[in-house]
N, C-alpha and C positions, 0 to 999 in steps of 0.2 A: 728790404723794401716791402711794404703795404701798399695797397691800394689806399688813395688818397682819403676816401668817403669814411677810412678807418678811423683819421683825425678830424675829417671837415665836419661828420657829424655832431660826435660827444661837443665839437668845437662851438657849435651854433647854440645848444643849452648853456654852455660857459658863459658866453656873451650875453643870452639871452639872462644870467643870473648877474652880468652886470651890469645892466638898465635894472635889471630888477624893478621897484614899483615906483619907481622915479621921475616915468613915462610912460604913457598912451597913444595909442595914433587915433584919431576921432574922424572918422567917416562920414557922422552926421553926429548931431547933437544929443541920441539917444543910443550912438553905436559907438563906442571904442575900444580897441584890445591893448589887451597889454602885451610885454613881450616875450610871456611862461610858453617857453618850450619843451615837452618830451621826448627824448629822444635812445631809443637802441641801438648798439650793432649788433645786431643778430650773426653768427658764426662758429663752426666748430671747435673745439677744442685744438690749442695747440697753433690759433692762426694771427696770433701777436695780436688779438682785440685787445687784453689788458694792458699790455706794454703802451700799446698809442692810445689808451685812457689815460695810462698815467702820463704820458708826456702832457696830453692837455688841460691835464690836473695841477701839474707842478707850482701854476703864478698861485691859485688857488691855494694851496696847502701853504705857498709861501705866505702869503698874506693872512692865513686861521693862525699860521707858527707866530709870526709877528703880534699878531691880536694877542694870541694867549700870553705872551711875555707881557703885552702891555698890560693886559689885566693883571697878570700877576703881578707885577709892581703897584698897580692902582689898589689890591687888595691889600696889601703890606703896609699902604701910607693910610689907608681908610681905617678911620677912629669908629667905633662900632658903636660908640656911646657919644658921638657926634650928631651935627644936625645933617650932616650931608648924607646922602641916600647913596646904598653899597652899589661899589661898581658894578656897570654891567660890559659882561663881553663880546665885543662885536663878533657876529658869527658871520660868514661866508660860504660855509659847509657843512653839511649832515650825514650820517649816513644812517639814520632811524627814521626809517618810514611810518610811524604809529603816529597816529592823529596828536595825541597827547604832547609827543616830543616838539613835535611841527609848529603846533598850534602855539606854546611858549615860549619858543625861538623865535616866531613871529613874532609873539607883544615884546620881545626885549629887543629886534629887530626890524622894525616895518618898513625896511629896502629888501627884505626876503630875502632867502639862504637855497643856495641849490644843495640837490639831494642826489648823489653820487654814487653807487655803487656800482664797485666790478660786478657784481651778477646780481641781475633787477629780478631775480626768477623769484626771491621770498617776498618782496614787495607783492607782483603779481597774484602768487600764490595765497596771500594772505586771505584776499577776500571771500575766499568763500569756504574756508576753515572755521573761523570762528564763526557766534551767532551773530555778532556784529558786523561783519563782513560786508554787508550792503549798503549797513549806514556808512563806514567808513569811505565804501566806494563811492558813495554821493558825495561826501566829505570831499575825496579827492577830485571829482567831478566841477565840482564849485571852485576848488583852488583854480583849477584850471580857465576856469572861464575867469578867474580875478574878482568873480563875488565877494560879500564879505562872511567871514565863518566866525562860530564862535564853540567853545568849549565848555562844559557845563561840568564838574568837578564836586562830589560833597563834600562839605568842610571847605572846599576852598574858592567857589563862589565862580564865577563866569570871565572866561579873559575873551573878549573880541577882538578880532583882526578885520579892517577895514577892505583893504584891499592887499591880499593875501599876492602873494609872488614867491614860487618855489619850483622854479626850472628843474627839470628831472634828467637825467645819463645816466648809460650802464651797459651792458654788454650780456649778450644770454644767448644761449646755443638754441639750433633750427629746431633739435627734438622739443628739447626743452621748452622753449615761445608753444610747439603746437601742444603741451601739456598742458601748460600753463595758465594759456590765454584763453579762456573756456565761455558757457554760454553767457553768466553773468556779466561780463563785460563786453560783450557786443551787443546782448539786451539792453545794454544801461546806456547805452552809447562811448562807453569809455574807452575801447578800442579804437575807435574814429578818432581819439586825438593824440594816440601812441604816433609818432612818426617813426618807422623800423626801415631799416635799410640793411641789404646780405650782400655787403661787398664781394667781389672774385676774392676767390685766394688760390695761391700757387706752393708748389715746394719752396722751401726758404734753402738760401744761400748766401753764403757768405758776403757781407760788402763791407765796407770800409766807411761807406757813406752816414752819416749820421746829419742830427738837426744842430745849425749851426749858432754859433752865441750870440752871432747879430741876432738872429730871427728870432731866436728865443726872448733879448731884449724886446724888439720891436711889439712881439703878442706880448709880454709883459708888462708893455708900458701901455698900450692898446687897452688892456685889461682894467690897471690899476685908474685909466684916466675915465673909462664907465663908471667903476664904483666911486667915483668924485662928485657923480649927479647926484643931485640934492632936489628933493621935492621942493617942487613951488609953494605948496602949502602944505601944514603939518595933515598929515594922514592924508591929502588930497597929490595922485600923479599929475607932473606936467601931461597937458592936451596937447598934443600935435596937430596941426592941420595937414590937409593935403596942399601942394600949389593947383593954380589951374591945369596946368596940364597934366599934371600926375593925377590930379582926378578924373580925367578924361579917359586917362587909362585904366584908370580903376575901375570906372564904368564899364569899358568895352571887356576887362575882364571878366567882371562881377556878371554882367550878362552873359557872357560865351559858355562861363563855368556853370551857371543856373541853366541855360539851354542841354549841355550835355548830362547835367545834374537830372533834367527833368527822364530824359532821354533813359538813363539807368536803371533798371528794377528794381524794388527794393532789397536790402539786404548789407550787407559788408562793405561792398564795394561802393554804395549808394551814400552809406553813412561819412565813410572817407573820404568821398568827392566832396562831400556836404565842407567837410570838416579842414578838408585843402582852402575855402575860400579866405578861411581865418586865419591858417597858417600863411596865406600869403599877406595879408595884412601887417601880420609879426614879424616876419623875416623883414619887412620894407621898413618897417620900426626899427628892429635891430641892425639891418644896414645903413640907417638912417642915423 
């Protein structure tokens, strides 16, 4: 047994990777988010975080296994000296964090691919190893907010992504995260949109109990029936509205959270209140 938040977490970027950029919630006609979630479990070694990533990996990896057979077939019937243009492979999954890889996987996927790793700590670490480390952080900064990015290559010319979608999960110990997670991204604000959660853990003990094969269908088919949305218009997410009453609550929250927002000092905590407002936005997206 785990504490629930071991799966409900990583679970909420899965979903969040299957709206993908298919959909927006529109608040006003110059605000909308999308439904890119980040998220950790932060936890020691040894406390089944990996095990319950991969459980809520599995529809995931089953449907990249399925894609890469279908390409593989599609490459074997494709004439090279045809007019049809070489297949491409629908992705679902990544586990290479470098702008470069990202950036590609988007223009041959513009429903956007989550980005998956059991231990988020070399993502994290990246940025302020090498000399580009900053830009790359802004890079990821912009994905996050659903800007559009683009990639600049010599020899190979410019690829842009409109509206970029690349839900993040992973798991990384409590030392590690305060290694990790350094000045650079709390100055940049990038930290304020990590969602990290350090479930309980207990000694572990034997049970019998496992996830069952209904459930597992159920979040499978759950899963498979998000990546079925289909942009309204090419490069452009469906707009969601609020009803009236759901924006009447949006209101009463949008205010309470800016009053306690104001209330805050600045700093960490200030950032992450900021950055809750947006998060709550996206989860009412992705439960929606």
């Amino acid at each position: 047994d785990v504490a629930p938040a071991f799966l409900a977490l990583p679970l909420l970027s899965v979903l969040s990777a299957g709206v993908g950029a298919s959909a927006r919630l529109q608040l006003k006609r110059s605000w909308q988010e999308p439904a890119t979630l980040w998220t950790a479990v932060v936890a020691p070694s040894g406390s089944t975080k990996s095990a319950a990533l991969q459980h809520v990996l599995r529809p995931v990896q089953r449907l990249e296994r399925a894609a890469q057979d279908a390409h593989e077939e599609a490459l074997a019937e494709h004439d090279p000296k045809g007019d049809a243009p070489r297949p491409v492979r629908t992705r679902y999954r990544t586990g290479d964090p470098t702008t470069e890889a990202v950036v590609r996987i988007l223009e041959e996927n513009p429903q956007g691919v989550l980005l998956a790793r059991d231990e988020v700590a070399a993502w994290l670490g990246s940025f302020d190893r090498y000399a580009h480390g900053a830009a790359d952080l802004q890079f990821w900064i912009e994905v996050w907010g659903g800007e559009q990015v683009s990639l600049d290559r010599v020899g190979d010319g410019n690829i842009t992504v409109p509206a970029p979608a690349v839900p993040i999960t992973g798991t990384i110990q409590p030392r590690t995260l305060k290694k990790k997670l350094g000045r650079l991204h709390f100055q940049s604000g990038f930290a304020s949109r990590l969602l990290l959660c350090r479930p309980p853990t207990s000694a572990k003990t034997w049970t019998e109990a496992d996830v069952s094969a209904e459930l597992e269908h159920r979040y499978r088919s759950l899963l498979e029936g998000l990546y079925e949305l289909e942009n309204a218009e090419e490069n452009a997410p469906l707009s969601l509205s609020l009803t009236s009453a759901a924006k009447e609550r949006w209101i009463a929250f949008y205010n309470d959270a800016n009053a306690q927002l104001h209330r805050e000092h600045d700093g960490p905590a200030r950032a992450a209140r900021a950055k809750s407002i947006n998060h709550a936005a996206r989860l009412a997206l992705i439960f929606h």
